[in-house]
C-alpha positions as protocol buffer text, in pm:
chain_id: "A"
residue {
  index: 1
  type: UNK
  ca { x: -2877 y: -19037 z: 8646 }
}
residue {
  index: 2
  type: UNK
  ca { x: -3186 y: -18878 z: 8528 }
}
residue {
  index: 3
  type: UNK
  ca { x: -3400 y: -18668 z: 8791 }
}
residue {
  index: 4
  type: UNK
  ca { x: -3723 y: -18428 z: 8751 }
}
residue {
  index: 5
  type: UNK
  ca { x: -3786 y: -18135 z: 8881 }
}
residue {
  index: 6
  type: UNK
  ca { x: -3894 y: -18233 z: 9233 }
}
residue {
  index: 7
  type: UNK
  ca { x: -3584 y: -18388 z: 9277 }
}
residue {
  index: 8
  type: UNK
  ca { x: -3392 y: -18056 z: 9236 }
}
residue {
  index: 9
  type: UNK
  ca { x: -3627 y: -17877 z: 9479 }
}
residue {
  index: 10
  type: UNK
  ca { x: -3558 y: -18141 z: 9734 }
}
residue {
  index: 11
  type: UNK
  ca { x: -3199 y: -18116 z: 9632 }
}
residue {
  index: 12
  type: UNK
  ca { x: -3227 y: -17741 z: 9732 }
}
residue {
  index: 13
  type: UNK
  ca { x: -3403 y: -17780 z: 10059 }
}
residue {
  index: 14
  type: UNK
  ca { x: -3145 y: -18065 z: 10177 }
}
residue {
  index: 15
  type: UNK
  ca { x: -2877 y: -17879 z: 10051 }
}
residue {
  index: 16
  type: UNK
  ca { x: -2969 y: -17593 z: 10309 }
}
residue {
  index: 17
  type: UNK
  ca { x: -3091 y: -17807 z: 10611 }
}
residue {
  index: 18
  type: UNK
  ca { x: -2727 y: -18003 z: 10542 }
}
residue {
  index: 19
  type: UNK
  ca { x: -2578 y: -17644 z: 10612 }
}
residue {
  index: 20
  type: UNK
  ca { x: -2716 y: -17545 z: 10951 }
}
residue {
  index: 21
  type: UNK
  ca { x: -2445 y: -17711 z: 11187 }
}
residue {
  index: 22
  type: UNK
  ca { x: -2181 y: -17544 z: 10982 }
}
residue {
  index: 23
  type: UNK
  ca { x: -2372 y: -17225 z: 10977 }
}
residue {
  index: 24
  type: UNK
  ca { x: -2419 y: -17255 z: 11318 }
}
residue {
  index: 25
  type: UNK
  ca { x: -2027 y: -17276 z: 11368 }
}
residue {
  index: 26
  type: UNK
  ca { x: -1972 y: -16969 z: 11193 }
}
residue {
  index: 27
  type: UNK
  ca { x: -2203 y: -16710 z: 11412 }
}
residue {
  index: 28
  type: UNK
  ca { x: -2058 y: -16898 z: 11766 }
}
residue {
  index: 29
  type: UNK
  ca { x: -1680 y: -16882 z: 11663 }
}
residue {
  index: 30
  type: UNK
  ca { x: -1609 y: -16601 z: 11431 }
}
residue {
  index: 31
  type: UNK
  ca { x: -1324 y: -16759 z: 11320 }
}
residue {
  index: 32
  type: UNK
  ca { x: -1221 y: -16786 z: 10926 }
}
residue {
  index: 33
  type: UNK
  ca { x: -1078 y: -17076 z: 10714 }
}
residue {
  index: 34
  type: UNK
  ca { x: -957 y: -16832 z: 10437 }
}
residue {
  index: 35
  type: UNK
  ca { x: -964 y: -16458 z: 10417 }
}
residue {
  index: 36
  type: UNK
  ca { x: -1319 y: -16331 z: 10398 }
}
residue {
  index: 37
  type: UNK
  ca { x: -1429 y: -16681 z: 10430 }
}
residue {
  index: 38
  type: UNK
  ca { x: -1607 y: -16805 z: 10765 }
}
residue {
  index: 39
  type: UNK
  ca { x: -1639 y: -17127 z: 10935 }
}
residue {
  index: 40
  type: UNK
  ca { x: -1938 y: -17201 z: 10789 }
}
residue {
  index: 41
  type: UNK
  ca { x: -1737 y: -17220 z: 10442 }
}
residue {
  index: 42
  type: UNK
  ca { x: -1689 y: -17556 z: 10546 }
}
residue {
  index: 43
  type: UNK
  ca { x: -2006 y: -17585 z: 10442 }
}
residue {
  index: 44
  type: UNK
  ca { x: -1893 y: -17670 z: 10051 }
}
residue {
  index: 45
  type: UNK
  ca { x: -1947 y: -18038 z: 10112 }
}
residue {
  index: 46
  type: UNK
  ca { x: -2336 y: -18006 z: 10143 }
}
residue {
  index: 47
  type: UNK
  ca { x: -2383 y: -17988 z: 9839 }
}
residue {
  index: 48
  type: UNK
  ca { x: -2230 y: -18329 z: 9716 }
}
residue {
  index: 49
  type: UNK
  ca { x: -2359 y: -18511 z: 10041 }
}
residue {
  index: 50
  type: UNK
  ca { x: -2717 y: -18374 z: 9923 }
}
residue {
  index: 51
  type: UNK
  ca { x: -2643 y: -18555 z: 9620 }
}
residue {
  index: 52
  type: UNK
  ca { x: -2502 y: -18875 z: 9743 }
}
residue {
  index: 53
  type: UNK
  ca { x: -2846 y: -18889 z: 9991 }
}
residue {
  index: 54
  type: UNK
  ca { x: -3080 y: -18867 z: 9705 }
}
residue {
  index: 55
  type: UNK
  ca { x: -2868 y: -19062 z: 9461 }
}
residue {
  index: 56
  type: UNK
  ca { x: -2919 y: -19317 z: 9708 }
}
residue {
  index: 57
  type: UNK
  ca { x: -3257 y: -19300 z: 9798 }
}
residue {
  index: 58
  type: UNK
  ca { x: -3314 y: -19325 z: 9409 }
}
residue {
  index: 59
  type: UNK
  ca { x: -3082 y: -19623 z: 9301 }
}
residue {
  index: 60
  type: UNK
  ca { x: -2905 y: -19763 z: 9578 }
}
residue {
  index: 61
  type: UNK
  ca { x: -2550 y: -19783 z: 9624 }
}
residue {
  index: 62
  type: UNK
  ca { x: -2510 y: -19821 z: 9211 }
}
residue {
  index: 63
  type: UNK
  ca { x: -2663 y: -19454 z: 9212 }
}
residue {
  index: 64
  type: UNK
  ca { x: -2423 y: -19333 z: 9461 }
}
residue {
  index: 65
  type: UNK
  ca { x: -2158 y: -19496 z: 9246 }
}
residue {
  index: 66
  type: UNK
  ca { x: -2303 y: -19342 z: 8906 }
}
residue {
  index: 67
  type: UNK
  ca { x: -2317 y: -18982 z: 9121 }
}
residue {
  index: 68
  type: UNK
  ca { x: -1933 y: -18968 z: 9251 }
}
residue {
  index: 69
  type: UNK
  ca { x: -1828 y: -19118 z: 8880 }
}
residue {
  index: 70
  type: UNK
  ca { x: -1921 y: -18774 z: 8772 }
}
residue {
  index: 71
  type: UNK
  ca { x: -1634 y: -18589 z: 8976 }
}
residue {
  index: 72
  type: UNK
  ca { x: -1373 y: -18656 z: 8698 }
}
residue {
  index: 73
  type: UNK
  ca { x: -1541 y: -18701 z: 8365 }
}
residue {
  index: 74
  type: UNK
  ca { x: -1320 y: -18475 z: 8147 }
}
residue {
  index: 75
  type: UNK
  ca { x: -1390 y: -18738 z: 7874 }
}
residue {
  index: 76
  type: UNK
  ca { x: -1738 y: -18589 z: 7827 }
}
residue {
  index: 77
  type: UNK
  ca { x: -1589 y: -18331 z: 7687 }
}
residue {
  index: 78
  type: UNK
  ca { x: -1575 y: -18401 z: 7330 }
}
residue {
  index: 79
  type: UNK
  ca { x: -1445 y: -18069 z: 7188 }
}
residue {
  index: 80
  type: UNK
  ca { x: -1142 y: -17947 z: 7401 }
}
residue {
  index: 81
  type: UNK
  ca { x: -1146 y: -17631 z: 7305 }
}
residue {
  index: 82
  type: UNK
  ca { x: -1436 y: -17578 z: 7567 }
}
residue {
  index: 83
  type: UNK
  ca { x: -1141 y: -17561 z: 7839 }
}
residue {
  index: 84
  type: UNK
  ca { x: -994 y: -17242 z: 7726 }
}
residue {
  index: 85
  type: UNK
  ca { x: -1334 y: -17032 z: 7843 }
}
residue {
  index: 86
  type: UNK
  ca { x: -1380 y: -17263 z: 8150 }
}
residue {
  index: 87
  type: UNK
  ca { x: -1052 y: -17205 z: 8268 }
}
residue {
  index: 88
  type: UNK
  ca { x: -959 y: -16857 z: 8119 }
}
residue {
  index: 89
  type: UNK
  ca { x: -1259 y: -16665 z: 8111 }
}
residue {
  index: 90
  type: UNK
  ca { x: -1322 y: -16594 z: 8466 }
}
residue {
  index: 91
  type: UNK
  ca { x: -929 y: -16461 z: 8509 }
}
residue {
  index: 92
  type: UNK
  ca { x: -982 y: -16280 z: 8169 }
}
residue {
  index: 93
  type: UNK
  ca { x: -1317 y: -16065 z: 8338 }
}
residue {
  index: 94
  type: UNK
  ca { x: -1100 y: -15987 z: 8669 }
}
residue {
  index: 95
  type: UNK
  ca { x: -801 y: -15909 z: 8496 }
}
residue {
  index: 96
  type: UNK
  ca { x: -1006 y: -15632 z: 8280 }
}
residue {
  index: 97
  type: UNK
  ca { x: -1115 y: -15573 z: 8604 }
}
residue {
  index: 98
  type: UNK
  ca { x: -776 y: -15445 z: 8707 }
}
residue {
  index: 99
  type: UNK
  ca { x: -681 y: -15266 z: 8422 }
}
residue {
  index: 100
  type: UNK
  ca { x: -986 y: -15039 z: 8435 }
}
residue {
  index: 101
  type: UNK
  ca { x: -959 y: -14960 z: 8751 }
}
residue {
  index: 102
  type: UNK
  ca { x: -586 y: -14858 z: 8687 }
}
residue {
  index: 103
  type: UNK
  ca { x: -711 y: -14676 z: 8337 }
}
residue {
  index: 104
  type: UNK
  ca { x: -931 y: -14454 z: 8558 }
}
residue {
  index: 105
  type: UNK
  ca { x: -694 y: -14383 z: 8827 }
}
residue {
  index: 106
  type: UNK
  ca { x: -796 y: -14574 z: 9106 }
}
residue {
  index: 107
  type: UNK
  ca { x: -488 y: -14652 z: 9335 }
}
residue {
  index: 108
  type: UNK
  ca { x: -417 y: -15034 z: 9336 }
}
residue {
  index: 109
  type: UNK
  ca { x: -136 y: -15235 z: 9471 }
}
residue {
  index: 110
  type: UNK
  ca { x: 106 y: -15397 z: 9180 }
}
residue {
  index: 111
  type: UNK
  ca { x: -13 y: -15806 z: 9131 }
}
residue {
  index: 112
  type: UNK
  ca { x: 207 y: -16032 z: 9372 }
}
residue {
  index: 113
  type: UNK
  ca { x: 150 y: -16340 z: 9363 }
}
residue {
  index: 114
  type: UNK
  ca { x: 377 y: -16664 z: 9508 }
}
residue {
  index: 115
  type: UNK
  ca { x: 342 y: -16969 z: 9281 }
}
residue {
  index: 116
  type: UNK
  ca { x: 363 y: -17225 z: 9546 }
}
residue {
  index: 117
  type: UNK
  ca { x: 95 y: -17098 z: 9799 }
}
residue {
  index: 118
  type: UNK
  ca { x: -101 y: -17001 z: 9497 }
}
residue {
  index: 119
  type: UNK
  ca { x: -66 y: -17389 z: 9382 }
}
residue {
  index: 120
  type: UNK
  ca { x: -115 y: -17474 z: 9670 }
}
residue {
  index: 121
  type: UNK
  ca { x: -412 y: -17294 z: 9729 }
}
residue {
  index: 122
  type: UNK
  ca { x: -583 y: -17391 z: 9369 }
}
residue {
  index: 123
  type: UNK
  ca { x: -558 y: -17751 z: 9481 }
}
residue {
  index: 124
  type: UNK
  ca { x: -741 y: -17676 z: 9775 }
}
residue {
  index: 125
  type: UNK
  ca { x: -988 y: -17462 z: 9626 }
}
residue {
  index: 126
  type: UNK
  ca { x: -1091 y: -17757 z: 9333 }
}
residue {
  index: 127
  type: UNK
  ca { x: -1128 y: -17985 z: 9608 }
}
residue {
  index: 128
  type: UNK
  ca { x: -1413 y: -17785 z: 9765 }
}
residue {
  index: 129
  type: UNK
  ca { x: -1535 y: -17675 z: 9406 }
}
residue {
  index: 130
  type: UNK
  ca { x: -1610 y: -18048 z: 9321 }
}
residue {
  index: 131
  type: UNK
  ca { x: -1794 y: -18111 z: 9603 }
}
residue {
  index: 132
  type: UNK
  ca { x: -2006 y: -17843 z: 9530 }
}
residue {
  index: 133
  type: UNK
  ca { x: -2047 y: -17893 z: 9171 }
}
residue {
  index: 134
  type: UNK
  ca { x: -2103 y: -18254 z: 9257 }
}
residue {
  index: 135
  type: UNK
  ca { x: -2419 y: -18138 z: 9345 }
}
residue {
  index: 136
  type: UNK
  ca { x: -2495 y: -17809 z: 9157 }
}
residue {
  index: 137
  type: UNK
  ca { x: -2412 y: -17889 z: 8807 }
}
residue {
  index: 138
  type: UNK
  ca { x: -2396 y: -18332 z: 8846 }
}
residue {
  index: 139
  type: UNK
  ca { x: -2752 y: -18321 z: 9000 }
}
residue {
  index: 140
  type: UNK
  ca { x: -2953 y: -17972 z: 9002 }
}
residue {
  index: 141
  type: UNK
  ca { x: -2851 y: -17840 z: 8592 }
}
residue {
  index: 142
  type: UNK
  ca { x: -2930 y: -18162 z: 8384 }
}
residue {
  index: 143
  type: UNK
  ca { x: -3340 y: -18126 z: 8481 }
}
residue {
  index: 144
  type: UNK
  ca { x: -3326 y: -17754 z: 8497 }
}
residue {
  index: 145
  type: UNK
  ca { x: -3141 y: -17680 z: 8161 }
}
residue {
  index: 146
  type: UNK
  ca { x: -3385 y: -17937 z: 7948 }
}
residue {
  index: 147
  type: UNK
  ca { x: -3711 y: -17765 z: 8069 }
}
residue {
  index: 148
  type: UNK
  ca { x: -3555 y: -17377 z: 8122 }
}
residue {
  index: 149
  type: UNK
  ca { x: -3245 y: -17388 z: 7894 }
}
residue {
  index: 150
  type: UNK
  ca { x: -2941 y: -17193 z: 7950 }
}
residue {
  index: 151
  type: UNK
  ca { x: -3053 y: -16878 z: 8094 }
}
residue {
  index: 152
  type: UNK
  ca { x: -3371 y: -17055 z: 8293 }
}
residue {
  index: 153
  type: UNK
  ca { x: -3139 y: -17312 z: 8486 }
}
residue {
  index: 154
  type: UNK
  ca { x: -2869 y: -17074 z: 8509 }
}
residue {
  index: 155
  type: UNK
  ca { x: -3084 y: -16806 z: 8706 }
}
residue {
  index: 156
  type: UNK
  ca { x: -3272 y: -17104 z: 8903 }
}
residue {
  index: 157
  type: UNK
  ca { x: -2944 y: -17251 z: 9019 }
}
residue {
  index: 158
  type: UNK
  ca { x: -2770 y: -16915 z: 9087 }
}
residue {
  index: 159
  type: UNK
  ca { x: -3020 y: -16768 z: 9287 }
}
residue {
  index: 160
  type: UNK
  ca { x: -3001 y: -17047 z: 9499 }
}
residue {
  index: 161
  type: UNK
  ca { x: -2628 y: -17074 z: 9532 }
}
residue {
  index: 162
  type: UNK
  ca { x: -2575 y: -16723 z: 9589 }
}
residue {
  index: 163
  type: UNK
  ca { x: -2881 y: -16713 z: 9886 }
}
residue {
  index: 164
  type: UNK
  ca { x: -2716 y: -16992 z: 10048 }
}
residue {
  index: 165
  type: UNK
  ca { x: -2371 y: -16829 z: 10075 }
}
residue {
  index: 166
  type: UNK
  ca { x: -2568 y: -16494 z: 10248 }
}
residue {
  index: 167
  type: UNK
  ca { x: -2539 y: -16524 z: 10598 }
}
residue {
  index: 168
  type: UNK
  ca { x: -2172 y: -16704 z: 10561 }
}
residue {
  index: 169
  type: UNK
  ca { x: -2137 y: -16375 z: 10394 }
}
residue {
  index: 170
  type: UNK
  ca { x: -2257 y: -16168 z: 10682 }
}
residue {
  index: 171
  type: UNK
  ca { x: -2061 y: -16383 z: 10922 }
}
residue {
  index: 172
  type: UNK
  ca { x: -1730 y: -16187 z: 10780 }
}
residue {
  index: 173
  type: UNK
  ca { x: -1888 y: -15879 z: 10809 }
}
residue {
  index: 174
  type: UNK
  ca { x: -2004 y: -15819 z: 10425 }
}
residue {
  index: 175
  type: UNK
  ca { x: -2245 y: -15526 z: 10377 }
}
residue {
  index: 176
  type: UNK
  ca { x: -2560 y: -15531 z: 10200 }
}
residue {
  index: 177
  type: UNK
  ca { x: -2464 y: -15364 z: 9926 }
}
residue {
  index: 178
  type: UNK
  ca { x: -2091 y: -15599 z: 9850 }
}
residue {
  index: 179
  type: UNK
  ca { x: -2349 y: -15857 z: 9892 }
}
residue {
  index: 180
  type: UNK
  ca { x: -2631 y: -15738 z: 9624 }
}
residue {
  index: 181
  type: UNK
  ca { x: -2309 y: -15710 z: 9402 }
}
residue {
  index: 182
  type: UNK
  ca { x: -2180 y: -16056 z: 9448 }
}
residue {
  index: 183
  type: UNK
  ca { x: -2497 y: -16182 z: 9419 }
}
residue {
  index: 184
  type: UNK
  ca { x: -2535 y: -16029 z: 9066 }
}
residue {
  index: 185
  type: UNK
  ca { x: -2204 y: -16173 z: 8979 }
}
residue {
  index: 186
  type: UNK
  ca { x: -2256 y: -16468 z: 9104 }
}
residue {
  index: 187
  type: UNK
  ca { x: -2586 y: -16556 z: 8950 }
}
residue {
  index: 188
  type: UNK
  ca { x: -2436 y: -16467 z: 8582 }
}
residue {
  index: 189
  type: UNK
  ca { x: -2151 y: -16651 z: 8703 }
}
residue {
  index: 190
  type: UNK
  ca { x: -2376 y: -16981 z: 8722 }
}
residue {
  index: 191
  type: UNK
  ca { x: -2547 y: -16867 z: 8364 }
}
residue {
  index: 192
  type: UNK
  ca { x: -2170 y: -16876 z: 8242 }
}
residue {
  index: 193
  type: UNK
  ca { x: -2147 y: -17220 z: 8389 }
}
residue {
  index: 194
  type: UNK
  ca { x: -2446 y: -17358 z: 8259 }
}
residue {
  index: 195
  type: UNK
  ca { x: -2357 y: -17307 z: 7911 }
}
residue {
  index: 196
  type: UNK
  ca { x: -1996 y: -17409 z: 7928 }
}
residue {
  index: 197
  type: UNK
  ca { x: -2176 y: -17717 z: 8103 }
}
residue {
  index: 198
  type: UNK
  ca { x: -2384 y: -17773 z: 7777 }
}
residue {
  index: 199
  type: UNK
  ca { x: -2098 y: -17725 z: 7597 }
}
residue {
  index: 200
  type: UNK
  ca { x: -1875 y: -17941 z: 7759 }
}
residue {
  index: 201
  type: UNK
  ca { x: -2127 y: -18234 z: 7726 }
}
residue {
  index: 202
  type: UNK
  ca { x: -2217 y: -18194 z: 8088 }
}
residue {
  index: 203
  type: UNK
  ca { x: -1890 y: -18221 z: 8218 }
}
residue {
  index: 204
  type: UNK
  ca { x: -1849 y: -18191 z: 8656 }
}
residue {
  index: 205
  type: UNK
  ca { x: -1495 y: -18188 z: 8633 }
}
residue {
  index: 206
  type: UNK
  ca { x: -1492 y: -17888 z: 8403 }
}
residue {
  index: 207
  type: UNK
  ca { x: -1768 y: -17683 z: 8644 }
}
residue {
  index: 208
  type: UNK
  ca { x: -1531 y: -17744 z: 8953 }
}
residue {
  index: 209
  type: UNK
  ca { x: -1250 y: -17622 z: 8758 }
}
residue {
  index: 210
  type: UNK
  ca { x: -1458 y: -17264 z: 8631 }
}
residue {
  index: 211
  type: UNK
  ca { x: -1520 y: -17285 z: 8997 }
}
residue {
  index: 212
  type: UNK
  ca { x: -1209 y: -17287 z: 9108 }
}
residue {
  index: 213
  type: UNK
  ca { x: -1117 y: -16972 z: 8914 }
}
residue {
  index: 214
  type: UNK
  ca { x: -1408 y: -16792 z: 9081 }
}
residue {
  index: 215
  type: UNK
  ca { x: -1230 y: -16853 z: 9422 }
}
residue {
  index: 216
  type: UNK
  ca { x: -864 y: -16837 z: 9324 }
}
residue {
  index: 217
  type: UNK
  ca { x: -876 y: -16559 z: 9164 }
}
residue {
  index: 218
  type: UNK
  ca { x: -1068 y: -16357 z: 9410 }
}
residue {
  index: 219
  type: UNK
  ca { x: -839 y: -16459 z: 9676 }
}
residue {
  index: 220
  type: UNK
  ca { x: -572 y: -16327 z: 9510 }
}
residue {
  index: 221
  type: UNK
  ca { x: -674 y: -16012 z: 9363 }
}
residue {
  index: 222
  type: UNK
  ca { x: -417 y: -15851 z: 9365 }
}
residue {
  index: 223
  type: UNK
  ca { x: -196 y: -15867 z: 9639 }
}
residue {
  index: 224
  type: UNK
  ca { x: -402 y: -16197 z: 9913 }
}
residue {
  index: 225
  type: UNK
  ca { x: -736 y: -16077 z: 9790 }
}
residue {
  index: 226
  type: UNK
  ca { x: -700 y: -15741 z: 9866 }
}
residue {
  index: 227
  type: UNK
  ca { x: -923 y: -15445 z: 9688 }
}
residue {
  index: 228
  type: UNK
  ca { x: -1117 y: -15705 z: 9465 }
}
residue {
  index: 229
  type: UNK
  ca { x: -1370 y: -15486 z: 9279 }
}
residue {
  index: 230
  type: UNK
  ca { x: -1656 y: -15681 z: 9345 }
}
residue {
  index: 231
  type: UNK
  ca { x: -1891 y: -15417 z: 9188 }
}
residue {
  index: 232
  type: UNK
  ca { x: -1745 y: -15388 z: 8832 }
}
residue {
  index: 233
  type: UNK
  ca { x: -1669 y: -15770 z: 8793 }
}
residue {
  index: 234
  type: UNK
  ca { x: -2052 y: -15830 z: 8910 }
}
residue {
  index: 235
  type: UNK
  ca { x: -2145 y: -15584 z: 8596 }
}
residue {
  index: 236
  type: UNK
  ca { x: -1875 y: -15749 z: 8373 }
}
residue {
  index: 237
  type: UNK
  ca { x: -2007 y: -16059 z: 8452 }
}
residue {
  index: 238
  type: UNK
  ca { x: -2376 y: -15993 z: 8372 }
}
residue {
  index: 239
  type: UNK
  ca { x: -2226 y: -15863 z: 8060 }
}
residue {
  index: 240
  type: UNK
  ca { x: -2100 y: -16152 z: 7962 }
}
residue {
  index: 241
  type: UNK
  ca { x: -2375 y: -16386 z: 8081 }
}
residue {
  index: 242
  type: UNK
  ca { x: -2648 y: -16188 z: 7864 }
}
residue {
  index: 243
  type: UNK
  ca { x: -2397 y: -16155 z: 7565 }
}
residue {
  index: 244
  type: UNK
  ca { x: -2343 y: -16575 z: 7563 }
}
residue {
  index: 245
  type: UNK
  ca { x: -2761 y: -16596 z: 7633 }
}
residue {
  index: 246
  type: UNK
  ca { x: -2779 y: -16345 z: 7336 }
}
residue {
  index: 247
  type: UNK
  ca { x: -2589 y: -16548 z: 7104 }
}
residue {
  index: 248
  type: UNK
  ca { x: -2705 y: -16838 z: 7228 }
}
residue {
  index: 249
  type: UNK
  ca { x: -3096 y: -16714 z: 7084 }
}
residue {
  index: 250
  type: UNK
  ca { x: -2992 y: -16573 z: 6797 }
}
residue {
  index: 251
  type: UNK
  ca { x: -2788 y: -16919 z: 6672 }
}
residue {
  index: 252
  type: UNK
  ca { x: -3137 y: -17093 z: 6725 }
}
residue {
  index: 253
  type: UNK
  ca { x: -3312 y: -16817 z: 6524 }
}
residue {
  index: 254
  type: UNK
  ca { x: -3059 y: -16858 z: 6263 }
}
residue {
  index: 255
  type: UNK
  ca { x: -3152 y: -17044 z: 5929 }
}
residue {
  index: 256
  type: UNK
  ca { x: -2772 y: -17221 z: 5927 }
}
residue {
  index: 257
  type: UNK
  ca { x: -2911 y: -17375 z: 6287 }
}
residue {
  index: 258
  type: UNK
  ca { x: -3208 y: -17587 z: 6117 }
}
């Protein structure tokens, strides 16, 4: 389904108004769904109701149709290699993580980590990734990457999805500064995501399963979440993020690329 511009702005604004009951929630119970996430977490299915409303308004009950189609569309992606970044790259940067912060002496509990509950918990961490990349990447990228490209859409769209997890974040107790950190990591995270999404011909499915790595492997870094660096993966992330929007410029300058 093909949207402009405006579209995505209203996408953003419903996305947000969606998110005030469950924000609400948060700040009057205090309590928390997962470690170091808040009642208002619950909040991950705004953004695919946000879609199914406008998908809606737009085309009827065929739109809605064409929208949820997109949860599971692995066949978009043509090349399969594409799933060895979107599902290893994220892991990759937080394992580094760890071993740097071992290399310079920090003092860090040894990995443990339960298959089962970590199963477990992947399977319920995809199923509020695709909701949100319902909406994220099946509704606010395809506009935003055609007119801004790679690095455009993937600032646009991260900037927004890191403000609106900022008083959720502040609801656990999350200073300013953890928070300017995440927010860095999490806006290269979503330039990350919009070029795998390119690159995996615009695939959903793949998004909510980068996504997925995001969360799982935060929440078990490395003993239940414990001591996740969230400074240095922020800074390993932008790394990354400006080294694939590097590349991705200089393969358009190159003469091979015409």
């Amino acid at each position: 389904m093909r949207h402009g511009i405006s579209s995505t702005v209203a996408y953003f604004l419903l996305v947000f108004l969606l998110s005030v009951p469950f924000v609400a929630a948060g700040s009057l119970t205090g309590a928390q769904i997962l470690p170091g996430v808040p009642l208002a977490g619950l909040a991950f299915v705004c953004p695919a109701v946000a879609g199914i409303v406008l998908a809606r308004r737009a085309a009827g009950g065929a739109g809605v149709r064409a929208f949820l189609g997109r949860a599971f569309d692995a066949s978009r992606v043509r090349d399969k290699r594409w799933f060895l970044p979107v599902v290893l790259l994220y892991p990759a940067v937080v394992t580094l993580s760890y071993v740097l912060l071992r290399l310079a002496g920090v003092p860090l509990p040894d990995p443990d980590v339960s298959l089962v509950p970590a199963a477990a918990l992947a399977v319920a961490l995809f199923a509020g990734a695709l909701c949100e990349e319902l909406g994220w990447s099946g509704h606010a990228t395809e506009p935003l990457l055609a007119r801004w490209g790679v690095a455009g859409a993937g600032l646009a769209v991260g900037l927004v999805w890191a403000v609106w997890h900022w008083v959720p974040l502040l609801q656990v107790g999350r200073t300013v500064p953890w928070i300017a950190w995440w927010s860095l990591g999490t806006v290269a995270a979503r330039v990350i995501m919009v070029w795998l999404f390119a690159g995996t011909g615009g695939s959903v499915f793949a998004m909510a399963l980068f996504h997925t790595t995001l969360n799982l492997a935060w929440q078990l870094f490395p003993v239940n979440g414990s001591h996740f660096p969230v400074a240095l993966v922020a800074v390993l992330m932008a790394g990354t993020a400006a080294a694939i929007v590097i590349g991705n410029a200089a393969r358009r300058r190159s003469p091979a690329a015409h």
